[in-house]
VOPATI-337302 format. One record per atom (N, C-alpha, C): x, z, y; atom name. Coordinates in steps of 0.02 Angstrom, whole numbers. Example, Ala and Ser with C-alpha at 12.3 -4.5 7.8 and 13.67 -1.06 7.14 Angstrom:
% VOPATI-337302
- px pz py atomo
- 660 390 -284 N
- 615 390 -225 CA
- 660 390 -165 C
- 642 354 -112 N
- 684 357 -53 CA
- 645 394 2 C
***
This chain:
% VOPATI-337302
- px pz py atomo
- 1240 3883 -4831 N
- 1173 3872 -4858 CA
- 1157 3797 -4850 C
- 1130 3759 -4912 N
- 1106 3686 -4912 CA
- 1050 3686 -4854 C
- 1037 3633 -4841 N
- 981 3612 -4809 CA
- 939 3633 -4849 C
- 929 3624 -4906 N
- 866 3612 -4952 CA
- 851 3706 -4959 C
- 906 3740 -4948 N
- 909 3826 -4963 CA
- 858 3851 -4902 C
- 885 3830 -4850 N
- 862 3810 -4787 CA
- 793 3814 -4772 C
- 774 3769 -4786 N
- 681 3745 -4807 CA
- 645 3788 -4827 C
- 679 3829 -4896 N
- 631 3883 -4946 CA
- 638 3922 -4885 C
- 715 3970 -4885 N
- 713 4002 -4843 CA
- 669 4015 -4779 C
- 673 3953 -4754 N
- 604 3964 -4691 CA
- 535 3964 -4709 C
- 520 3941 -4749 N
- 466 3947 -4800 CA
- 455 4016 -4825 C
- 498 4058 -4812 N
- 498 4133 -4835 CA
- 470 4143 -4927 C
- 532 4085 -4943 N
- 515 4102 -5049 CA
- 572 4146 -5046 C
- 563 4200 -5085 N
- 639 4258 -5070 CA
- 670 4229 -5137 C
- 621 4240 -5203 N
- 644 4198 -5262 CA
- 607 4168 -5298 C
- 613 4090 -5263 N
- 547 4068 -5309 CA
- 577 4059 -5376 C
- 519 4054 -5412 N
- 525 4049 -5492 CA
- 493 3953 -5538 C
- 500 3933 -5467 N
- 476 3875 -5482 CA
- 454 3832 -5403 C
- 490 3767 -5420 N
- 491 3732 -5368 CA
- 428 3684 -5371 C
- 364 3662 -5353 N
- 308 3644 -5353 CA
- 313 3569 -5328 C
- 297 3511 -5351 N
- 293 3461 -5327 CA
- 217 3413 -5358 C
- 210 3369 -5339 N
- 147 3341 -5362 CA
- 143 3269 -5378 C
- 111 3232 -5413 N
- 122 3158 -5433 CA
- 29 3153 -5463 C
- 18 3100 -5410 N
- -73 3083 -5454 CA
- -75 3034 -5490 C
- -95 3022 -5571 N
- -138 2975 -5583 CA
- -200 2971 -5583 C
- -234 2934 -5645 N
- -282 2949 -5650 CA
- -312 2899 -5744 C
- -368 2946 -5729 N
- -391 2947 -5809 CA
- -374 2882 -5844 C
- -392 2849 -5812 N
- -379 2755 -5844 CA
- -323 2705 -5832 C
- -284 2746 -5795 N
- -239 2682 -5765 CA
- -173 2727 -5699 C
- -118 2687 -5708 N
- -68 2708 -5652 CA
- -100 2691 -5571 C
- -72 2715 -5529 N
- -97 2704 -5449 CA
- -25 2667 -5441 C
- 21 2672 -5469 N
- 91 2640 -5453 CA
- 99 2588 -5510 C
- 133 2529 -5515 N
- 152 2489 -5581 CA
- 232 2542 -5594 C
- 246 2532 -5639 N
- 292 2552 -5668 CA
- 355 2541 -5647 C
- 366 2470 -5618 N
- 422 2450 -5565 CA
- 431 2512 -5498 C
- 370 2516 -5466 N
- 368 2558 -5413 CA
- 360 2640 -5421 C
- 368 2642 -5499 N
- 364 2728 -5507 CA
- 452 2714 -5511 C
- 475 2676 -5557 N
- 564 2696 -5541 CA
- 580 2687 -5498 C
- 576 2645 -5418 N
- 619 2625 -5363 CA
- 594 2663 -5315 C
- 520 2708 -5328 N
- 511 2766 -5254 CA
- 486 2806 -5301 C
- 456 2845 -5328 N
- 438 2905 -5346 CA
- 499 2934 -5412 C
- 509 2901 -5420 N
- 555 2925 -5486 CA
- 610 2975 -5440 C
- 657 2950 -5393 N
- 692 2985 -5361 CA
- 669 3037 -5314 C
- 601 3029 -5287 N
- 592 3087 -5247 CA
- 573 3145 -5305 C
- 546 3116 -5370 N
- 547 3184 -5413 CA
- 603 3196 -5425 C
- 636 3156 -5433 N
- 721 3187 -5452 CA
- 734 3236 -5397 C
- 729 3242 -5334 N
- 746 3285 -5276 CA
- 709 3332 -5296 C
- 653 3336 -5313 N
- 612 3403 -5307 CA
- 624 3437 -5366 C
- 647 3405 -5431 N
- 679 3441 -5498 CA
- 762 3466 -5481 C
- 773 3434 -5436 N
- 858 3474 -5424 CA
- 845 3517 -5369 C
- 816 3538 -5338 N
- 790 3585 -5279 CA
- 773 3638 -5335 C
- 736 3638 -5374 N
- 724 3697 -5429 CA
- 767 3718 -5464 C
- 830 3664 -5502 N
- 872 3688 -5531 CA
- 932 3718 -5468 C
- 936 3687 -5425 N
- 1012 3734 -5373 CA
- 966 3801 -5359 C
- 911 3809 -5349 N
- 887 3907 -5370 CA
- 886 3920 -5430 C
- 908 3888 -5482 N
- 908 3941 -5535 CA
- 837 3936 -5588 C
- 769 3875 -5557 N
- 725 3891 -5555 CA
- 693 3836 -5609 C
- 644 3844 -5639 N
- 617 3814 -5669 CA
- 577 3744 -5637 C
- 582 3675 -5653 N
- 542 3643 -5609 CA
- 453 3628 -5646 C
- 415 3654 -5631 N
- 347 3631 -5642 CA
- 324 3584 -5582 C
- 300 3534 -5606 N
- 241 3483 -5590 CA
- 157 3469 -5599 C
- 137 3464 -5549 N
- 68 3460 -5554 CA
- 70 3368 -5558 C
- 14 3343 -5601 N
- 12 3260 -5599 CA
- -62 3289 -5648 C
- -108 3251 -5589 N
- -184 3219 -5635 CA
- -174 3171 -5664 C
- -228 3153 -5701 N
- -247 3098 -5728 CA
- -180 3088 -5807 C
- -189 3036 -5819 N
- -139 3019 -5892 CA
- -76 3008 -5878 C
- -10 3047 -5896 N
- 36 3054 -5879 CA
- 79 3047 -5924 C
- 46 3032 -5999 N
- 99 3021 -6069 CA
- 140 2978 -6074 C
- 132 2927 -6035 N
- 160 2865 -6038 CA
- 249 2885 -6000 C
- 228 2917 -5960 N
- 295 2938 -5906 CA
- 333 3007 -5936 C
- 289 3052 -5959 N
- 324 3115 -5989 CA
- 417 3112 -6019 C
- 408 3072 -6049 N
- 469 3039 -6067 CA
- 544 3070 -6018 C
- 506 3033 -5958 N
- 532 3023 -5889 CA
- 528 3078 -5863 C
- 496 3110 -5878 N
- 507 3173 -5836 CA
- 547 3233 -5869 C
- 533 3231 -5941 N
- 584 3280 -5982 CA
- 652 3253 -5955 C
- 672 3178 -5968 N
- 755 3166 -5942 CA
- 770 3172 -5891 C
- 718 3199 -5830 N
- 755 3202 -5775 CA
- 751 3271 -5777 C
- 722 3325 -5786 N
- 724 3397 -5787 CA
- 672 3420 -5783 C
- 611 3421 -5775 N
- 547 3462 -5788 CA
- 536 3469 -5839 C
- 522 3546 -5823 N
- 514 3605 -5887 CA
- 444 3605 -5883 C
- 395 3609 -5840 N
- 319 3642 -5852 CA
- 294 3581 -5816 C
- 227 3545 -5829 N
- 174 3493 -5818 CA
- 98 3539 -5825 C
- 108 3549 -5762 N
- 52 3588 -5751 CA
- -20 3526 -5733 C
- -96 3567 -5736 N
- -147 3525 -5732 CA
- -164 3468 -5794 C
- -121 3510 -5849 N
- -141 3446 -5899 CA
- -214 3431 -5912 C
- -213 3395 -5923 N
- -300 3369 -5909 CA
- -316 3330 -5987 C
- -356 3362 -6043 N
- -378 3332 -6106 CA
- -411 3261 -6110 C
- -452 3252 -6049 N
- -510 3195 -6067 CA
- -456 3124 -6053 C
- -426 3107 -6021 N
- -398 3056 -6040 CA
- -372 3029 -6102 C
- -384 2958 -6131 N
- -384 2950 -6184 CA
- -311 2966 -6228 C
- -241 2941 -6164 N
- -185 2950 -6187 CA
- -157 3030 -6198 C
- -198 3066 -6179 N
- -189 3159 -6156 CA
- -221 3201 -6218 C
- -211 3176 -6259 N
- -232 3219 -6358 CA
- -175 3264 -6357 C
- -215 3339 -6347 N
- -164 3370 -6347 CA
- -128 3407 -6411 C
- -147 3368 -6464 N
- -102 3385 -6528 CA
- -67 3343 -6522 C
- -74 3251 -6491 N
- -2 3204 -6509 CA
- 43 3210 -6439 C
- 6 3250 -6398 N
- 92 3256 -6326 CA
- 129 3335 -6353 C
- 84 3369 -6371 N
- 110 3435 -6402 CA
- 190 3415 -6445 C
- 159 3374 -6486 N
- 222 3339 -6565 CA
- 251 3312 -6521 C
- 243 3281 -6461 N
- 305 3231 -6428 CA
- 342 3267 -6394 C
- 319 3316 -6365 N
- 347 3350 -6289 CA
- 374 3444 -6326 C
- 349 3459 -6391 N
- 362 3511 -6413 CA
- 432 3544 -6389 C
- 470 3591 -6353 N
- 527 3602 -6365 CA
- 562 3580 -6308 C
- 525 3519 -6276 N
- 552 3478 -6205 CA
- 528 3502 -6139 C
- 467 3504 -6166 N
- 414 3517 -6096 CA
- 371 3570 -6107 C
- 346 3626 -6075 N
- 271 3684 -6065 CA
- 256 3625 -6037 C
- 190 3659 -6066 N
- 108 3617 -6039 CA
- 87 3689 -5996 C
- 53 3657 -5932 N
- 2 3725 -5895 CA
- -82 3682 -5891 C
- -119 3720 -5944 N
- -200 3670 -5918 CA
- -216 3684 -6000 C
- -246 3610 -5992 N
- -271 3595 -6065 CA
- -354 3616 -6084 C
- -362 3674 -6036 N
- -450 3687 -6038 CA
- -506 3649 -6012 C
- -522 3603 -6043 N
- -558 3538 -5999 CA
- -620 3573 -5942 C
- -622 3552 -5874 N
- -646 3567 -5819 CA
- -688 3512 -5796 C
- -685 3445 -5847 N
- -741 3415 -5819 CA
- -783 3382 -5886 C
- -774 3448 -5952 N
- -823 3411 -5993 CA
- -826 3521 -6006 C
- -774 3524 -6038 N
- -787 3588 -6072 CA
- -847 3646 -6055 C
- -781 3666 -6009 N
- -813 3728 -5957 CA
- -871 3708 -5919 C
- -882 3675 -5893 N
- -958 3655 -5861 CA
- -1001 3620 -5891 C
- -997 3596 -5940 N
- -1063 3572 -5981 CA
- -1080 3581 -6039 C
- -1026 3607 -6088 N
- -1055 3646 -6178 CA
- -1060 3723 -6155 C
- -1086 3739 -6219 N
- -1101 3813 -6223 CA
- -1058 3856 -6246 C
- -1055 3923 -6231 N
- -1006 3973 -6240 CA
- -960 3934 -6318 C
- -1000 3933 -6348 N
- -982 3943 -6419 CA
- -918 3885 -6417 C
- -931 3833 -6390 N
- -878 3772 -6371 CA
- -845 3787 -6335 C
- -840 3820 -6283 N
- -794 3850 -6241 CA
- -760 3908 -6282 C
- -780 3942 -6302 N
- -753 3986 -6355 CA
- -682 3960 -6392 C
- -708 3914 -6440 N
- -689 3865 -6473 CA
- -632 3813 -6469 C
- -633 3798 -6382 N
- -554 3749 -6367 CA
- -520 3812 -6341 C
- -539 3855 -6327 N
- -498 3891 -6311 CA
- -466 3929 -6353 C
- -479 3921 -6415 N
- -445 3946 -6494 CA
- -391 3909 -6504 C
- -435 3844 -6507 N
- -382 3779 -6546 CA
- -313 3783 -6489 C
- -335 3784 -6425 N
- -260 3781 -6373 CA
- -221 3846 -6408 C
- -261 3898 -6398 N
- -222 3963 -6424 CA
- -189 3951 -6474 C
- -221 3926 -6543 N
- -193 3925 -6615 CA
- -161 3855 -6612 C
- -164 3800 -6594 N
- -137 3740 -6615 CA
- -88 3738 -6557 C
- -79 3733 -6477 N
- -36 3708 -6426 CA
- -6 3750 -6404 C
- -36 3839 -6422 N
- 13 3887 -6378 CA
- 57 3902 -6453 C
- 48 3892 -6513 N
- 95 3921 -6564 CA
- 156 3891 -6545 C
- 207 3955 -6558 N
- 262 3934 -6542 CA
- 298 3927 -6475 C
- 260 3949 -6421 N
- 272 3940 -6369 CA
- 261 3867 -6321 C
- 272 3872 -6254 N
- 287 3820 -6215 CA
- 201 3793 -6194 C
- 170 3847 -6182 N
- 103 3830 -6167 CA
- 70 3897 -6110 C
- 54 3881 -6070 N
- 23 3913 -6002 CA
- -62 3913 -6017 C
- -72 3960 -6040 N
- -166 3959 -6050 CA
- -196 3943 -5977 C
- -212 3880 -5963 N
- -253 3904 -5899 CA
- -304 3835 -5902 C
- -342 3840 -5840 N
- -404 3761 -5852 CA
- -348 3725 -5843 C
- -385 3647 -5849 N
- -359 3570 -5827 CA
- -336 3587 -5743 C
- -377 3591 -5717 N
- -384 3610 -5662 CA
- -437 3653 -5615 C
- -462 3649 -5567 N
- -498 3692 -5512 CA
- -550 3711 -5571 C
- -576 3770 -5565 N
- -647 3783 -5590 CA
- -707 3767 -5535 C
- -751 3727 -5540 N
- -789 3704 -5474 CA
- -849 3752 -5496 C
- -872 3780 -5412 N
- -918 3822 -5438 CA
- -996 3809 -5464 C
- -1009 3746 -5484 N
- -1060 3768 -5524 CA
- -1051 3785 -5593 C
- -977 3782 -5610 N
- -977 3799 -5687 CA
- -1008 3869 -5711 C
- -1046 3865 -5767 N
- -1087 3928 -5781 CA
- -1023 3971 -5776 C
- -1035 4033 -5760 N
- -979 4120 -5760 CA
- -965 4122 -5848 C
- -1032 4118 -5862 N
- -1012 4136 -5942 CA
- -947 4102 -5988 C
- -960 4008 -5966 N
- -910 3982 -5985 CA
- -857 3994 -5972 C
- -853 4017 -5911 N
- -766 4043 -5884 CA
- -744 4093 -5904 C
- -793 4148 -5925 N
- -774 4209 -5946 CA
- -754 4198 -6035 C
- -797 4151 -6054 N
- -767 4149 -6127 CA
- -725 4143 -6149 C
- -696 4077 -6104 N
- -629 4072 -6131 CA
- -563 4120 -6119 C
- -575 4153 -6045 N
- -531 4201 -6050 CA
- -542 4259 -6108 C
- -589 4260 -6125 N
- -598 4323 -6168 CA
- -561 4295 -6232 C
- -594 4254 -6254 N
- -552 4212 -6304 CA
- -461 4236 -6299 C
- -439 4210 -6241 N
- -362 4215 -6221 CA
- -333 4287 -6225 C
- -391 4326 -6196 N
- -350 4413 -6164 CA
- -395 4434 -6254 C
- -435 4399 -6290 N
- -440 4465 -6336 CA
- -500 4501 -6315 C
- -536 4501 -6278 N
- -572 4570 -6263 CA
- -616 4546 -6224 C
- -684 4583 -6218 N
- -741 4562 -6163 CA
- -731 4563 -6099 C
- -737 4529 -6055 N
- -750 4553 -5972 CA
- -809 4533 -5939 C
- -858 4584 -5983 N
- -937 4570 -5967 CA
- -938 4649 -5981 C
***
């Protein structure tokens, strides 16, 4: 058994289905220059995308903030799913990463959590949660879920819409 088998193992994953790692930006700008995402972060994601593939396993990533710029980089090294996609950043249009990443990468997110769901009305919430359905999940490679956390003052109704939207059916 690897070291790295090792780790899950004591960790008690019997089979994970995905190896979890994390990378932050943010809405406007890198926290790293680009020099310092290839000479330290580039390789520790490389470790955490080959830890997923020696199980067999799919690698998903969580990364806030605008991440289009690097996507690139992350399809060639092996991540399959980019979870927490987040809409409001300007580079994060999710019809032009959809056309780039189609076929390369699942998206997990896309339900905006700090404009959608907590501040328009059902009917708008309704509404992106169509367009993700009909425009980013056709075809596959799309995870219906928020951007991220639902914070609780978001109205219930908005949260419930959009799932209803997703499952089809009321849960009121």
């Amino acid at each position: 058994m690897t070291s790295k088998q090792r780790v899950l193992t004591s960790l008690n994953w019997q089979e994970p289905d995905r190896v979890p790692c994390q990378l932050y930006l943010t809405p406007e700008f890198h926290m790293v220059s680009p020099r310092d995402f290839e000479e330290v972060f580039r390789p520790q994601l490389q470790r955490f995308y080959d830890l997923a593939h020696d199980f067999g396993c799919k690698a998903m990533m969580h990364s806030c903030g605008d991440s289009h710029e690097i996507m690139p980089t992350f399809i060639e090294r092996g991540l399959e799913v980019l979870d927490a996609m987040q809409p409001e950043p300007a580079g994060m249009d999710p019809e032009t990463i959809r056309a780039q990443c189609k076929g390369k990468l699942a998206f997990c997110g896309l339900i905006s959590t700090q404009d959608t769901l907590p501040f328009r009305t059902e009917e708008e919430c309704r509404a992106e949660a169509r367009h993700r359905l009909d425009v980013i999940a056709k075809g596959g490679g799309y995870i219906f879920a928020p951007a991220h956390c639902i914070q609780p003052d978001t109205p219930l109704n908005n949260v419930l819409a959009v799932f209803e939207e997703a499952l089809g059916k009321s849960l009121q």
